[in-house]
N, C-alpha and C positions, 0 to 999 in steps of 0.2 A: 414650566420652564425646563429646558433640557441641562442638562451638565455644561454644557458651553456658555449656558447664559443667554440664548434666544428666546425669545416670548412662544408660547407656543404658536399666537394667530402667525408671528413672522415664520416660522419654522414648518408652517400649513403655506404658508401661500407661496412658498415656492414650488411647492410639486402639486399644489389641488389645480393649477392651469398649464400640469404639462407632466411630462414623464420623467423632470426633472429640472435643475435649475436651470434658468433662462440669461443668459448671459448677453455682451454685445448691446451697439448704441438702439437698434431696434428693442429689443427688450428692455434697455433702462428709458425710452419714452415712453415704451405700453404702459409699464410699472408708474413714471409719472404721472398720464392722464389717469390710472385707476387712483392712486395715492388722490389727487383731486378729487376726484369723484364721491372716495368714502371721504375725505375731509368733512368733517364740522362746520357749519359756515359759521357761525358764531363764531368761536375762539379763532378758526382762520382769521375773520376780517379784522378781529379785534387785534391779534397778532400781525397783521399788513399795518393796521393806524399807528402801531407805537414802533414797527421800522420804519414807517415812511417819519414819522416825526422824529425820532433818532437820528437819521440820517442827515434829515434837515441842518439838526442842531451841528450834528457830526461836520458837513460842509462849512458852518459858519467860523466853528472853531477852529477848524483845518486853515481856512483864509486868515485869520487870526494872528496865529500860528506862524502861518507861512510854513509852504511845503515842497522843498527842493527836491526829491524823486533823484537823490544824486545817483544811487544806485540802478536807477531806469538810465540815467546819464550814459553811466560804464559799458550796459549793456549793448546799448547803442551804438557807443565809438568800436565794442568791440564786432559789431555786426560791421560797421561800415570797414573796419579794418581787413576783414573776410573779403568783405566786397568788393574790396580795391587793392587783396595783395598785399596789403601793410604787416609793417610789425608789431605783431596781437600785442607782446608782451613789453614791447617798448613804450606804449601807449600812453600819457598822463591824463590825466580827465580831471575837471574841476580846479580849485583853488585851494583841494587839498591834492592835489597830486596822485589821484586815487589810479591804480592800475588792475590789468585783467590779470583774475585769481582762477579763472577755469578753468578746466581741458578744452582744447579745442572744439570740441565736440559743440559743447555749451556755446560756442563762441558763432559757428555755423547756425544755430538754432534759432539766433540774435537775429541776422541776416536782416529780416525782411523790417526790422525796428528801425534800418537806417534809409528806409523808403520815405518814413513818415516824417514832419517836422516834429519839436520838443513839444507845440502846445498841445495838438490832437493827440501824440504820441502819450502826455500826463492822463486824458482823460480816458482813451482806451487802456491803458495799465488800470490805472483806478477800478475803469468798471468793474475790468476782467478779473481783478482781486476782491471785489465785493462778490461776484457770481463765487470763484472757489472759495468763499469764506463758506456760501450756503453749499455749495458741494463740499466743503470738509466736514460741518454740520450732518449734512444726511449720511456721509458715510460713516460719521462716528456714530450716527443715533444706528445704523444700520451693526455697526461691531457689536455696540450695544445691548442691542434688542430692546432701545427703550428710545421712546415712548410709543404707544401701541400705532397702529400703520395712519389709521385716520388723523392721528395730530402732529405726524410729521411735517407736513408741511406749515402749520404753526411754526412749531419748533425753529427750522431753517430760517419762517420768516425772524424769528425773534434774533437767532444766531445773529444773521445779517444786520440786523436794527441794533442790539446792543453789543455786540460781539468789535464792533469797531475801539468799542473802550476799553479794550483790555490790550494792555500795552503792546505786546508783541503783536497784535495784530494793527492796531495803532501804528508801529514803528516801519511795520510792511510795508503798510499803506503809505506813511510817508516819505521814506526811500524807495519805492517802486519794486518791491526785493520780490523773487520767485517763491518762498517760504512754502506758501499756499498751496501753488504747484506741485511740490514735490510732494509734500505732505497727502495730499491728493491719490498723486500716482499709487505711491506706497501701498495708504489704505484700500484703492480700490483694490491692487494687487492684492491684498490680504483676507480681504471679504468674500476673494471668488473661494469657493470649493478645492479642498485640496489636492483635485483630481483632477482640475480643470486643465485644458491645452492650454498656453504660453504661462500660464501663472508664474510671476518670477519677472517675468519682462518688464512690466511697471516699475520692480524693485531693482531692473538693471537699468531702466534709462533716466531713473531719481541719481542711481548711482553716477551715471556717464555724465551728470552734469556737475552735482555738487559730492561727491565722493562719500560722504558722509552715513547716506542711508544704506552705503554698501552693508552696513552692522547690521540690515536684516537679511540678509543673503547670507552672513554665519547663525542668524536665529534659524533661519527656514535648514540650515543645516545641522545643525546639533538638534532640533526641535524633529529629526526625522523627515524631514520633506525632501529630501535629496534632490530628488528632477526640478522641484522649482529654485534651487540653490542653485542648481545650474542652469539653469534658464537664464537667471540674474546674472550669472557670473558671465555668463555666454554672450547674453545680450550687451551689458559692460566692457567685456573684449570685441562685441562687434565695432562700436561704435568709436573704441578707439584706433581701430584699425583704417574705420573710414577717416577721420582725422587725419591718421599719417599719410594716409592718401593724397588727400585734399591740403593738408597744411603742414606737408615733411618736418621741415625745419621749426616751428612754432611745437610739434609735437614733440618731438625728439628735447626740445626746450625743457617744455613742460613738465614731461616724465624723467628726467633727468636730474631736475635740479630744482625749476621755482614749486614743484608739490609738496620738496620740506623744507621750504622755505618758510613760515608764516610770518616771519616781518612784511612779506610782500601783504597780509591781511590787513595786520593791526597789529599793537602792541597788547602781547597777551593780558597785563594787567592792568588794564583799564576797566572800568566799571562797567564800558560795554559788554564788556566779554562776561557770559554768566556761565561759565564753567567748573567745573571743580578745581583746574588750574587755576585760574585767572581768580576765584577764590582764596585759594590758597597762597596765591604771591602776594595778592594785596593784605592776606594775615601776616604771613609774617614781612611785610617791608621790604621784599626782595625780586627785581623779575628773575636770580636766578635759584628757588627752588631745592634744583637738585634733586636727592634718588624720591623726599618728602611725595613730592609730585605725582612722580612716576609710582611710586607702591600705593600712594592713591588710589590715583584712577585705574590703575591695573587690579587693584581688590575691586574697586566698584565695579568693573566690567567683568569679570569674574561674577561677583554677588549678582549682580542685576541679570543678566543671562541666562545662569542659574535656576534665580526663581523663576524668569518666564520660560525655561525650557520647562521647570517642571510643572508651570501651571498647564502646559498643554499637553505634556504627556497624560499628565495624570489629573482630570477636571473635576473628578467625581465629588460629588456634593459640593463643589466652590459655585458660586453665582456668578456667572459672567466672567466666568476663566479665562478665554477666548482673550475678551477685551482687556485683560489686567496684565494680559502676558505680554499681549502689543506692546500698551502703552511705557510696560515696563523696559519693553527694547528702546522705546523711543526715547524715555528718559534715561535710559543709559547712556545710550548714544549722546546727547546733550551735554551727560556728566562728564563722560571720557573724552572728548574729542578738544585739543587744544584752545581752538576758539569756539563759542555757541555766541553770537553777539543774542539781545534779548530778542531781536525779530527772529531769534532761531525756535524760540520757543512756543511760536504757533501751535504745539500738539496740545497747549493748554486748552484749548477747545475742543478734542473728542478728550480730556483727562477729565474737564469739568461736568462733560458730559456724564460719565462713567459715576461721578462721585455724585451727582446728580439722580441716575438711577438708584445710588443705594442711597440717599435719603429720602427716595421716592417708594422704596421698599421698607424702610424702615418704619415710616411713615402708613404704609397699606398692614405692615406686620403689626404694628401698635394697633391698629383698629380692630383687625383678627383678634389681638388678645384680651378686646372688649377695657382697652387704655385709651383715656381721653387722647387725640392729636395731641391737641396743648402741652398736655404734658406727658409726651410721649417720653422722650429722653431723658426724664429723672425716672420714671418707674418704668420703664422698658428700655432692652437693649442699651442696658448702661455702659458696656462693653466698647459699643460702636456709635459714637453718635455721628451718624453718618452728613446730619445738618450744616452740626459747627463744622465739622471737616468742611463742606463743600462752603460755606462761607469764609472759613479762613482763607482757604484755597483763592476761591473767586477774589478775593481783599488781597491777595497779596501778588495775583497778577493783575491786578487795575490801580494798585496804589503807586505805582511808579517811582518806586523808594530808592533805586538806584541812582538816580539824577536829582533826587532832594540832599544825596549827602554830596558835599564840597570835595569836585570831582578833578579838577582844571589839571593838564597837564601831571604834573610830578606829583601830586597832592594824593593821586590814585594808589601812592604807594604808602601814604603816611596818614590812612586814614585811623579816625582813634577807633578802640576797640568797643568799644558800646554803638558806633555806625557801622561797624563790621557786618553785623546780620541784616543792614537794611540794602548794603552794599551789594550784599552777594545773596539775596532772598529768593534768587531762581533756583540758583546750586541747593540750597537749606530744604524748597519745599520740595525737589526733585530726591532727594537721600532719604525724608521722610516718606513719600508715597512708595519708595523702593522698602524701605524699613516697616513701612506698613502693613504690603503685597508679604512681603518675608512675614510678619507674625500671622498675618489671616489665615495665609497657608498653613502652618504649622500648628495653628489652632483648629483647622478644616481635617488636616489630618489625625491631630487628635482626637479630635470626636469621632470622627470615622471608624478609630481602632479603637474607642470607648463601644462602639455602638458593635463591632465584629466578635467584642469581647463577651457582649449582653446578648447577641443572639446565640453564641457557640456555651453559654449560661445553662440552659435546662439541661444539655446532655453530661455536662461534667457533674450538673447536682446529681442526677440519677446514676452517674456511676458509683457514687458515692453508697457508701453503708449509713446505715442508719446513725451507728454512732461517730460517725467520722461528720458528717452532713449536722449532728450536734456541736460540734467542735469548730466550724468555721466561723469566723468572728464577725459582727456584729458590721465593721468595716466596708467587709467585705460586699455582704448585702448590699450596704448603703451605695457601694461605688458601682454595682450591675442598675440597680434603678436611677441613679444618676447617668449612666452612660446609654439608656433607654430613654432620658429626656434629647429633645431635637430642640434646644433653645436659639431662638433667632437670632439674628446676627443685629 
């Protein structure tokens, strides 16, 4: 495993069939049919039976349910709006009155949704968010570097099969929302090479649509990436330029006035919104806040930043650097951004991913140290039990606890304080996995400068005299052979 956290077979198989990485949609179909090819067939098929049966379930429940796709709705009216000259931002949709919150840009992209009628138009959305559920999937096992090449495609099929219960991707599916999409872009943007031509561009046309993933356009910039910081920035100012082209008036709107607006979204403190704001106002009883707020999410986007700039400057000895620095931008962004409704939180699926690896290490580490599995986590790596993490984790984006507390209208403000954390459990487990990335680091560093102190050890003994080299205490010793252990994480 290299300092980044790639496997080594992934980290060989990009340059053993070529003179370097292979980019572009021809190389990401070779790369599939071979993915296929080493596949497992066992664990594949077995992985196909329990998506397709998932799935099954998933449909019946959905009809159940009942699933309006309002937000496939908005999209629409605002494509047809494009289409015929209308006023984008005048627009009402639905029987809640819902209107277009885009840039323009986003609005043009709609276009061709208003070709189709609402029926075929639910099922082609449907699909096409089942398909990027398994492309958010591979691209997270790809930040990853887990699990090894051949069971990836398991994997994705499993993503897709269970991966619809977990709420936010659940809430996607149900409102028709682009989540997926962007999430998508992002990562793939982030997985190319950091040398690559347009890199950046992914992260600007995530941004030209929903504003939000601009926040890695300042990571790729403080993190040292400059040319792909601007790439993003570049490609974000292209696409708003064609806008005012194309929809003068609607743009000049937009920019102007309804982007700080967010009444035009929602009400920040409703239960939907899983942000650190909308946390915050429903603690304490108020939508107005005040500076509370704002030195919040201003320290969290500061903190969160932070540690993922520094996990990528600096990787050495962290496992899976790379991916902890992302995911760290993504939950930032989450935290800080005034509204995250819960469908915003689809990156729960390359985070569970991540936490998945490390109890899938933890789990290979326990066997290394000749520690039953079973009981790995009392007598090994007591430190980290990377298990419960990833099962709390997983239990607290499928429990869906934000709609079991009594939510209706005004109630969103006077919620009592013992349903407070079930209320806002997105914000909770987003501060801790930033809280978490912050102590590993600092404990990765520690040992680092344990272990620099242990090597630069013999020479300082042997300057010593005889009786000076008597004289050093007992301590002493014990802290160079402890900072010579490498204990797992």
């Amino acid at each position: 495993m290299t300092s980044l956290g790639w496997d080594a077979e992934d980290a060989a198989g990009t340059t053993a069939r070529g003179t370097g990485p292979r980019t572009g949609p021809a190389a990401a179909v070779a790369d599939l049919r071979l993915l296929l090819r080493e596949a497992p067939r066992r664990p594949t098929l077995l992985a196909l039976a329990v998506c397709v049966g998932s799935l099954l379930l998933y449909g019946l429940v959905r009809h159940l349910v009942g699933v309006s796709m309002v937000d496939m709705v908005v999209y629409r009216a605002e494509g047809a709006a494009v289409a015929h000259h209308g006023d984008l931002y005048g627009i009402t949709v639905t029987q809640w009155h819902l209107t277009a919150t885009y840039p323009p840009f986003a609005a043009m992209l709609f276009t061709p949704t208003a070709l189709l009628p609402v029926g075929p138009l639910r099922v082609l959305v449907s699909s096409g968010n089942l398909l990027l559920l398994g492309g958010l999937a591979a691209l997270g096992a790809e930040l990853v570097g887990w699990p090894r090449r051949g069971l990836r495609p398991a994997l994705v099929l499993l993503a897709v099969g269970l991966g619809v219960w977990l709420e936010p991707v659940f809430t996607t599916l149900r409102y028709g929302q682009i989540n997926l999409l962007l999430d998508c872009l992002v990562l793939y943007d982030l997985n190319r090479p950091d040398g690559s031509r347009g890199k950046g561009v992914g992260i600007g046309l995530a941004t030209a649509i929903k504003l939000t993933p601009g926040l890695f356009a300042v990571y790729l910039l403080l993190s040292g990436r400059s040319r792909a910081a601007v790439t993003a920035g570049a490609t974000c100012v292209a696409t708003m330029l064609l806008g005012a082209v194309a929809m003068p008036d609607a743009s000049r709107a937009f920019w102007t006035d309804y982007v700080f607006d967010t009444s035009r979204v929602g009400k920040v403190y409703i239960v939907d919104n899983q942000s650190l704001r909308g946390l915050i106002e429903r603690l304490l009883h108020t939508p107005s806040p005040g500076p509370v707020a704002l030195l919040a999410t201003g320290l969290t986007a500061v903190a969160g930043l932070a540690v993922a700039v520094a996990l990528h400057r600096d990787p050495a000895g962290f496992p899976r650097a790379r991916a902890w620095s992302v995911l760290c931008v993504a939950v930032t962004g989450l935290l800080v951004s005034p509204i995250s409704w819960t469908h915003h939180w689809v990156w729960c699926v390359p985070l569970l991913l991540l936490l998945a690896a490390e109890a899938a290490r933890e789990r290979t580490g326990a066997r290394s140290a000749g520690v039953p599995a079973r009981r790995g986590p009392r007598r090994w790596g007591l430190r980290r039990p990377w298990r419960a993490v990833f099962l709390a984790t997983g239990t607290a984006f499928c429990s869906y606890a934000m709609w079991l507390v009594p939510h209706h209208d005004l109630t969103n403000l006077h919620i009592a304080l013992p349903l407070q954390p079930f209320a806002g459990i997105y914000p909770l487990v987003g501060l801790a996995f930033l809280g978490l990335a912050a102590e590993r680091l600092r404990r990765y560093r520690g040992r680092r400068r344990r272990a620099e102190r242990a090597r630069s050890w013999p020479l300082q003994r042997a300057s010593l005299s005889g009786q000076e080299r008597g004289q050093l205490p007992v301590h002493v010793q014990a802290g160079v052979l402890a900072a010579r252990r490498d204990p797992a994480e």
